[in-house]
ZASEMI-230959 format. One record per residue (C-alpha): residue in three letters; z, y, x. Coordinates in pm, whole numbers, padded with zeros to 5 digits, always signed. Each point is the difference from the previous one (the first is absolute). Example, Ala and Ser with C-alpha at 12.3 -4.5 7.8 and 13.67 -1.06 7.14 Angstrom:
BEGIN
ALA+00780-00450+01230SER-00066+00344+00137
This chain:
BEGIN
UNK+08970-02278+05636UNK-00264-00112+00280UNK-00364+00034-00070UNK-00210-00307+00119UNK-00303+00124+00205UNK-00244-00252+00073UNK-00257+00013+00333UNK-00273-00175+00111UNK-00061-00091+00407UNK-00348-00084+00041UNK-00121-00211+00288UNK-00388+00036+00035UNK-00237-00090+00300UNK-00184+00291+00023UNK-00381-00011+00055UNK-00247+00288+00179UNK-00135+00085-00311UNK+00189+00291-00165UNK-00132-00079-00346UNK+00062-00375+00017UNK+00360+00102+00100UNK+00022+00237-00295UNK-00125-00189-00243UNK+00290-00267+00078UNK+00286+00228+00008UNK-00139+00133-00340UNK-00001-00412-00120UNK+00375+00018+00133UNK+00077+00280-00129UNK-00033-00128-00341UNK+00110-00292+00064UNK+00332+00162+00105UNK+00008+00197-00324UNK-00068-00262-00192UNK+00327-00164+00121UNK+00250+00355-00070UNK-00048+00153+00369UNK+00091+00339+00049UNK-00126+00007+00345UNK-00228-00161+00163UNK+00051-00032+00396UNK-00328-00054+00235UNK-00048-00067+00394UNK-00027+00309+00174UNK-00387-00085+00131UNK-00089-00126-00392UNK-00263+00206+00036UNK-00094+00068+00362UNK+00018-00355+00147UNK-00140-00026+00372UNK-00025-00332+00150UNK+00158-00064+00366UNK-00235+00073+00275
């Protein structure tokens, strides 16, 4: 029998404020639980955003 394994792809717009972006994911990550995720996916600069120079 296959198990059912639910994930979660987030799609954020980062900001340059570490906490701020923290403080999100943590909202999403709930949010995401809340609905049966097993795994929650993130953008790999959640946390580190840089804007183009």
């Amino acid at each position: 029998m296959k198990k059912k394994f639910r994930t979660a792809l987030v799609q954020m717009k980062s900001s340059l404020h570490k906490e701020e972006n923290l403080a999100h994911s943590l909202r999403l990550i709930k949010q995401a639980a809340d609905n049966n995720a097993q795994l929650v996916c993130f953008p790999e600069f959640q946390m580190a955003y840089s804007p183009p120079e």
